[in-house]
N, C-alpha and C positions, 0 to 999 in steps of 0.2 A: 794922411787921415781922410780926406776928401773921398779918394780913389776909394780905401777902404769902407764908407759906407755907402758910394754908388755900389759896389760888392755884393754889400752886404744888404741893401735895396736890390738888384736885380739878380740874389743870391737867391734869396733867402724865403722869397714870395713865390716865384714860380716854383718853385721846387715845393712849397706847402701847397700850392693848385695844385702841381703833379701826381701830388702824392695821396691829397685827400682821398680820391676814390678809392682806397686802397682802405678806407672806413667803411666804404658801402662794399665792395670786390667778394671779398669771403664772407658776406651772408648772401649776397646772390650764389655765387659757385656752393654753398652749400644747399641754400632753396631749392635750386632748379636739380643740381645731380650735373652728372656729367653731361649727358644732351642738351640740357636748357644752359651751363655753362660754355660747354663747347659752340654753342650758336651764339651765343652773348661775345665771346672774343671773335666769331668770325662776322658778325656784326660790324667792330671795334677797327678789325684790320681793314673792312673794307671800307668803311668811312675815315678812316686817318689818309688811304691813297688817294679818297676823293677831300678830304682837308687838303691834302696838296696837291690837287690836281686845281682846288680852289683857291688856294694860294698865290699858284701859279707864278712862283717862286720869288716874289715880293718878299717873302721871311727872311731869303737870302740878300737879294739884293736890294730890296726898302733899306733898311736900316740904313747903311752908307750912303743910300743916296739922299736920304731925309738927314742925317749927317752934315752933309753936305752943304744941304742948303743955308741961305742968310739969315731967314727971321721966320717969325715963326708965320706968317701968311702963305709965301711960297709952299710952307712943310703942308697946312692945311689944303691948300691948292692941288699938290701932287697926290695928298691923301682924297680926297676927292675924283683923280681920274685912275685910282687903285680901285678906288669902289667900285665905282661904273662898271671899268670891264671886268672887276668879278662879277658883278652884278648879268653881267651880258652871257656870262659860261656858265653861271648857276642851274638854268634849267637841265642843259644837257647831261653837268657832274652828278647830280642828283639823279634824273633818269635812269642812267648808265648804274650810278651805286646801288639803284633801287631791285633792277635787273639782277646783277651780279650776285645782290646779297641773300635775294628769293630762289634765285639758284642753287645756290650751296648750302642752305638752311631746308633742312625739312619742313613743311608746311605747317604744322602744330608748334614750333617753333618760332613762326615770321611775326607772332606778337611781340616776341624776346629780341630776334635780331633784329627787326625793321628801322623801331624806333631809336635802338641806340646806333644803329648805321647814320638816320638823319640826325640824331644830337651831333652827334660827333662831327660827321662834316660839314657842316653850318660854322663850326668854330673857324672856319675859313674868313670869315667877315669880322673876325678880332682885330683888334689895334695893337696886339703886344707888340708885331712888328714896328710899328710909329713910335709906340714908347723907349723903346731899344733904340731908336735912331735922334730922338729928342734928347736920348738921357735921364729922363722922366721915370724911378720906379715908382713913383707916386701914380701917375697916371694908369701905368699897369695895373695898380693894387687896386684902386677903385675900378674899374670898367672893366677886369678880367678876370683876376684872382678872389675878390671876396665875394664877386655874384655867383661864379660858380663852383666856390667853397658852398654861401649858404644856401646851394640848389642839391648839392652832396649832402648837406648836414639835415635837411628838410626832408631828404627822398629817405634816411634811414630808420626814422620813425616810421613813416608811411609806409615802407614797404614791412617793415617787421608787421606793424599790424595787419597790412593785407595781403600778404604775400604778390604783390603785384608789381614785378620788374617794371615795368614801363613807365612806372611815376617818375625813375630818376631823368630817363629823357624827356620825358613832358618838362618835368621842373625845370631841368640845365637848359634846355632850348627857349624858354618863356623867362628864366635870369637874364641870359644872352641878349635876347630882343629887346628887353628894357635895359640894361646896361649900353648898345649899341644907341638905340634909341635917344636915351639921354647926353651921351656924348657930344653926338651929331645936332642935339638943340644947343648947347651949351656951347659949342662952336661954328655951330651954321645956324643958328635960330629957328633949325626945322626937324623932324623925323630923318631926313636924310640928307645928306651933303648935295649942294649942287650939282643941277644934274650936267653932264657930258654927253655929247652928242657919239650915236653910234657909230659914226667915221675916226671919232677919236678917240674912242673905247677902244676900238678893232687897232688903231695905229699904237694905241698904249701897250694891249695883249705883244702887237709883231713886236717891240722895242724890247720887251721881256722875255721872248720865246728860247731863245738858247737857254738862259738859266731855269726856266719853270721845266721843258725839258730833261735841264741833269736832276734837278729836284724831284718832276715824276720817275725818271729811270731810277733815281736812287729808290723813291718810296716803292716803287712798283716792285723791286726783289726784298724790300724788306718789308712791305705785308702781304708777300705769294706766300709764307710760310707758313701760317694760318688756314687760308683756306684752297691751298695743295694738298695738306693735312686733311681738311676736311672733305675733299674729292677723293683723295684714294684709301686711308686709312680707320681703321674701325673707331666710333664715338669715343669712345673711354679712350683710348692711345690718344686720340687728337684733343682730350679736354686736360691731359695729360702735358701733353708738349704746350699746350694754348697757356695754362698754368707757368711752363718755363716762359713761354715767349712774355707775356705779361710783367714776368719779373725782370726782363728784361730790358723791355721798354722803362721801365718806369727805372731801373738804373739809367739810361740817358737822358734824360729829364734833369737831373741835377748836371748833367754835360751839357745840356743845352741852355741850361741858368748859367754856369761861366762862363761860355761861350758870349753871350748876351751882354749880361755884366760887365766885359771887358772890350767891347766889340768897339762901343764905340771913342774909349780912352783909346784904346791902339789904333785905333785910323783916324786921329783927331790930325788935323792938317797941320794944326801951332806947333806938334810937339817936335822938337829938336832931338828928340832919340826913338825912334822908328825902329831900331836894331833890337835895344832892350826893350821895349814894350812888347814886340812880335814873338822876341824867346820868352816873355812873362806869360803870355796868352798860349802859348803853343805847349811849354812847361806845367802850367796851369791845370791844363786838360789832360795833358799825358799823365801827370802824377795820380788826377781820378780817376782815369778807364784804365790803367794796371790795376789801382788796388780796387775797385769795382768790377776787373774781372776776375781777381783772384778771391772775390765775397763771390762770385757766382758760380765757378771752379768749383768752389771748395762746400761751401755752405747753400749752396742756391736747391740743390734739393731738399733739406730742411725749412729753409725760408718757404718756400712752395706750399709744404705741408702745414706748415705753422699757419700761410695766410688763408689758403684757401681749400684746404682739410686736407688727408692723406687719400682720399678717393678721386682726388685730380692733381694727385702729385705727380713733378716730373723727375727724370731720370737723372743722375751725374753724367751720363754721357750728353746728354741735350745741353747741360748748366757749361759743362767744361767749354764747349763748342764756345756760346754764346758769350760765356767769359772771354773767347779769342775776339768774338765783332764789337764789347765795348773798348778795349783795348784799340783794335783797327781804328774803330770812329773817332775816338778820342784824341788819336794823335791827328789825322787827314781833318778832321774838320777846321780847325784854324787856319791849314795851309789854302785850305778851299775859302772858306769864309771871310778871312783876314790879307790872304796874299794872293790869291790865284783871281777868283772874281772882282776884287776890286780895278784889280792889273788890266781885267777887261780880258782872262785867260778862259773866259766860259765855254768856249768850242773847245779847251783840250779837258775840262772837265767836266765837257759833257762826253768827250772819245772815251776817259776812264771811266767812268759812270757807264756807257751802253756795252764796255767790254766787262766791266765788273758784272754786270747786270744780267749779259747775254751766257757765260760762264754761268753763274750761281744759280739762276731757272733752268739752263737745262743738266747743271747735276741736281738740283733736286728733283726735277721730271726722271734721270735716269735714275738717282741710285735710290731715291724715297724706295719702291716697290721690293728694293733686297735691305736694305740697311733701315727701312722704317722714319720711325720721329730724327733718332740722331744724324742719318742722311740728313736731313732737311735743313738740322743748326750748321752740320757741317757744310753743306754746300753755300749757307749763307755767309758763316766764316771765310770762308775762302773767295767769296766775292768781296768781300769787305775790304779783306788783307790784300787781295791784287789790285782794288783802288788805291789802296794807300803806297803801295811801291810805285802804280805811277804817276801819280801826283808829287810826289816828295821831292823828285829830283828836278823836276819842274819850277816846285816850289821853290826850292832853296836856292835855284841861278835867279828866278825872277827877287827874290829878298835883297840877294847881294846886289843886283843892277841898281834895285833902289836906294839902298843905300848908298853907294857910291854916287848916285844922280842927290841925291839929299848933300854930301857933303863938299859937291861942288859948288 
């Protein structure tokens, strides 16, 4: 019962953050038309690679190591020199997102995509990571989930009245700050957590770099999709695909709630069954990304239409595709998350991750220009699906060594 409503706490709230925006989504994609939508997801993609480029792969590997820890001062301690050296890569992640996103956005459009490129990747200075490692969905709910639920709920009035896209990121970004904000008094008695010296920022970043690494390579093929799309292919086709990729995304959102949820009961050090907690977690997730891709297969060009009108709706060849990478992720993520990086196996999941990676960019560079939008899903399918064949066999020898080392 316990298990079941950590669950249902680290269930049940991110997957309502997740999803909120999906209140405000289809009256913006219908406000703007295909150009002002189409720049608004290329916005989106590019601030989600600079979320995890901000990250900098603490989502992965924070959690177990705050797990980890004795009491709850060390956790605060560690969280402290997590900030810092985000705090030390911020200027350049932003730069670089800022660059990229003015690039691929038409200029009458940089009011639309600018501001939700820096909402979005600012969410890099979240704590959900820490609450996922504490066990804490409480923590989550207040400091994550209900600031930038009531920055969604706030921006939907506002923007009906004035048609003005840019209030949601003004809102979500100024939630953020004061959520952040109050955290850090409430446990450091200040605006921000003690500071760390730039010699041990930089020493914190090297001790992280293989995982933030597979983390960018991973994000880096799965938001080229977006604005590949929007370098080689006509507005409408790409507000079109942007529509499937969105529904996309926001199917793994609830994968990365049980992922979450479970993470840190299956790497709890006490427990005396390691074997069945790792097939619960791995079970878990497999059972969502089959029937999560078989809603996006089947039904995900109606869901598209339905959300965000029939004028940026996507194709059943784009949905089937992307039906194949929730499916892929769903099963490799636990093996990554749960067995592979814990093991301290990050260099062979960073090898699949750059070959996944380096495959699925350049078939979408080759075959986008003949095969269009569904090139694009399919080249990412198939990066997805070749990370997961070679992670799996990895994983499963590194499982069984453990367990045999547990029951000696």
């Amino acid at each position: 019962m316990r298990m079941f409503r950590k669950v249902l706490g680290f269930g049940a709230l991110p997957v309502l953050l997740s999803l909120s925006p999906l209140l405000l989504l289809p009256v913006i994609a219908r406000l703007e038309g295909p150009s002002g939508w189409a720049a608004f997801v290329v916005g989106q993609s590019v601030g989600n690679f600079c979320l995890t480029a901000q990250n900098f792969g603490w989502n992965i590997a924070g959690p177990p190591r705050i797990a980890m820890l004795p009491d709850h001062e060390s956790r605060l301690s560690a969280f402290a020199d997590v900030f810092w050296a985000k705090a030390l890569i911020f200027p350049i992640v932003i730069l670089t997102g800022l660059s990229a996103t003015a690039a691929l956005t038409p200029m009458p459009e940089w009011v639309i995509s600018l501001p939700i490129f820096f909402a979005t990747s600012t969410i890099g200075f979240g704590i959900q990571w820490f609450g996922v490692g504490t066990g804490s969905p409480s923590l989550i709910a207040r400091f994550e989930v209900l600031p930038r639920i009531g920055a969604t709920l706030l921006s939907l009035p506002a923007i009906l009245l004035t048609a003005q896209v840019w209030i949601y990121p003004l809102l979500l970004v100024t939630a953020m700050a004061v959520s952040r904000g109050t955290f850090n008094v409430i446990n450091y008695g200040s605006l921000l957590p003690a500071r760390r010296s730039v010699k041990k920022s930089i020493a914190e970043l090297r001790k992280n770099s293989a995982t933030a690494v597979v983390d960018m390579t991973t994000n880096l093929y799965n938001s080229a999709p977006v604005p590949i799309a929007s370098a080689l292919l006509p507005t409408v086709t790409v507000a079109g695909f942007a529509s499937g990729d969105r529904l996309y995304r926001y199917s793994l959102f609830p994968l990365a709630a049980i992922g979450d949820s479970l993470q840190a009961w299956v790497l709890d050090p006490t427990s005396k069954q390691l074997f069945r907690r790792q097939l619960i977690g791995i079970g878990a997730n497999a059972t969502f990304g089959v029937a999560a891709g078989l809603v996006l297969a089947l039904l995900g060009p109606f869901f598209t239409a339905l959300l965000f009108g029939e004028a940026v709706q996507s194709s059943s060849e784009i949905m089937i595709w992307y039906g194949v990478c929730v499916a892929s992720v769903a099963v490799s993520a636990p093996l990554i998350r749960n067995i592979l990086i814990p093991d301290g196996r990050a260099r062979l999941v960073l090898l699949a991750t750059i070959i996944g990676a380096v495959v699925g960019l350049g078939l979408m560079l080759v075959i986008t220009p003949f095969l269009g939008a569904g090139g694009l899903a399919l080249a990412l399918a198939v990066s997805e699906t070749l990370v997961l064949f070679i992670v799996a066999p990895a994983a499963i020898t590194t499982l069984r060594r453990r367990v045999v080392e547990a029951n000696e």
